[in-house]
KEBA-849603 format. One record per atom (N, C-alpha, C): residue in one letter; x, y, z. Coordinates in pm, whole numbers, plus 50000, padded with zeros to 5 digits. Each point is the difference from the previous one (the first is absolute). Layout:
<recs>
aXYZ ...
</recs>
This chain:
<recs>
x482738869641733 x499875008149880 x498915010550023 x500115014749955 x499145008850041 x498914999649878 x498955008249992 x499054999549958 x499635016049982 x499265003949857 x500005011449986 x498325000649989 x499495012750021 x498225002849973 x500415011649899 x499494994749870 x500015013249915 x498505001849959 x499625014450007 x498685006950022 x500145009049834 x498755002349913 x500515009849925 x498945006450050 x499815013249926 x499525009850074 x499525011049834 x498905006150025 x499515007549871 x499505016850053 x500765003550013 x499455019850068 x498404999849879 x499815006750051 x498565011849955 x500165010049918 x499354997749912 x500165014849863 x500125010650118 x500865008849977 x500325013450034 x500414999850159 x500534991650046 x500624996950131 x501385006349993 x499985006450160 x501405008349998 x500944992350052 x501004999249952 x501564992950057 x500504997750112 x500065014049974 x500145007950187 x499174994650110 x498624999349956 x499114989650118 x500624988350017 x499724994349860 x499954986450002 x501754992050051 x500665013750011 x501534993150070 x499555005650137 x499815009250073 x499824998650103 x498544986450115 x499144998249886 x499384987750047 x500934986850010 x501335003849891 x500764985150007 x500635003450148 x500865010349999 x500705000550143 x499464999350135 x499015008049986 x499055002750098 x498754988750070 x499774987749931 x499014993750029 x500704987249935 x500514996249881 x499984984149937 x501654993850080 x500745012149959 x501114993250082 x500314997450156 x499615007950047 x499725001150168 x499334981649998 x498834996449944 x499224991449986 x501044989549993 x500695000249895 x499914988749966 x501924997150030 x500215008150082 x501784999950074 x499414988950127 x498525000350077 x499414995550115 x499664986649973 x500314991949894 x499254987849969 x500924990850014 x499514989050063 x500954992050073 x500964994249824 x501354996850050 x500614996749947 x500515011649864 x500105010950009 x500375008949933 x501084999149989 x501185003249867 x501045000049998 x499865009749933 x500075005649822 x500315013249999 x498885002749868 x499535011149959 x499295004349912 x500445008249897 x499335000349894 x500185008549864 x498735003149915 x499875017149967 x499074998949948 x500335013149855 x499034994649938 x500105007549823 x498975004349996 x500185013449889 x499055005149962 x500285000949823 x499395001449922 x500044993349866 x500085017549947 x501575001949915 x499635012449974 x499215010649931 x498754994149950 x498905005549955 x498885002650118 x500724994950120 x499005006150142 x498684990649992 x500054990049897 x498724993150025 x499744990950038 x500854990550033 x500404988650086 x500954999250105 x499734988250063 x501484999950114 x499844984150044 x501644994150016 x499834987750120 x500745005350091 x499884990150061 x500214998250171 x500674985049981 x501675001050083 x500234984449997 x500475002750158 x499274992150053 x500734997350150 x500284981750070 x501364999350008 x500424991650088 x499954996950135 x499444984250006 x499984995150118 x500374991550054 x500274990650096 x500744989650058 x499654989249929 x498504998350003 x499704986049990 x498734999949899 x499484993349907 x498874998549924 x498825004950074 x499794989350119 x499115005550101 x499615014550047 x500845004250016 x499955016350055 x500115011149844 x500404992749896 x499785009249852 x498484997749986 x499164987449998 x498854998949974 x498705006050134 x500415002050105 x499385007150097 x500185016649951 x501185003849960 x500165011250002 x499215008049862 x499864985249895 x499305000449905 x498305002849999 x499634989550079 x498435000750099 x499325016750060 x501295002250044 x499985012650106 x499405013649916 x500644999449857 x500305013849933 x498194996149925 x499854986549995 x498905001849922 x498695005350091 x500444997250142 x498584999650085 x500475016350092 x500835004850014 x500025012750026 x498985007349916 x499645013550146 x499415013849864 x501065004349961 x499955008549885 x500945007049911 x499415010050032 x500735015949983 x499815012450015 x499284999749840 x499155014750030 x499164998149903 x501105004349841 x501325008950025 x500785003449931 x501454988849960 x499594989050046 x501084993849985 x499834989749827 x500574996349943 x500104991249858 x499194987650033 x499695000949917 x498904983149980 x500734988549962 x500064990350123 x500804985649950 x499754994149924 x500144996549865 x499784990549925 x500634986149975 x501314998650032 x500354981750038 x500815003050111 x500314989950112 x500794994850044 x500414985949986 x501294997350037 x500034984049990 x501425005250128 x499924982050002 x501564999750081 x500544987549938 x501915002650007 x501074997949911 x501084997950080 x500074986549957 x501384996550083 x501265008649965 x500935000450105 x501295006149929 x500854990549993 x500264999149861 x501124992749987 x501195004749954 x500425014249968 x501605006049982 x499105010350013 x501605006650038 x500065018349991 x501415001149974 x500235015149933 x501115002549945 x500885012150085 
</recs>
């Protein structure tokens, strides 16, 4: 059974879009396509631009909660959204 890491995420009063999607392409996904047991990712942005999650799938609990570890103990670019929860979540259906 796979295992999901969902991250939420809070932008910065007056943060541009445009950055803050090219920090996703450019630096979080590259990141986090490299982490063992990756299967596939999804990420939101809340349409008032002031929030966002991140749900990414992984093989095994083990490698969701490393990958979980990872995002907290990385640096962040100084322009990137401020994490405010993660957890990890079994999958049990998809549609």
């Amino acid at each position: 059974m796979p295992y999901a890491l969902v991250a939420q995420v809070q932008f910065q009063d007056g943060s541009d879009p445009v950055v803050a999607q090219k920090v996703l392409e450019s630096e979080v996904i590259p990141l986090v396509k490299a982490q063992v047991g990756f299967q596939r990712g999804t990420w939101f942005r809340n349409v008032d631009g002031t929030s966002g999650i991140g749900t990414v799938v992984f093989d095994t609990e083990a490698n969701a909660n490393t990958a979980r570890e990872g995002i907290r103990s990385q640096p962040r670019p100084a322009d990137a959204p401020t994490i405010t929860s993660t957890g990890v979540y079994e999958v049990v259906a998809e549609a």
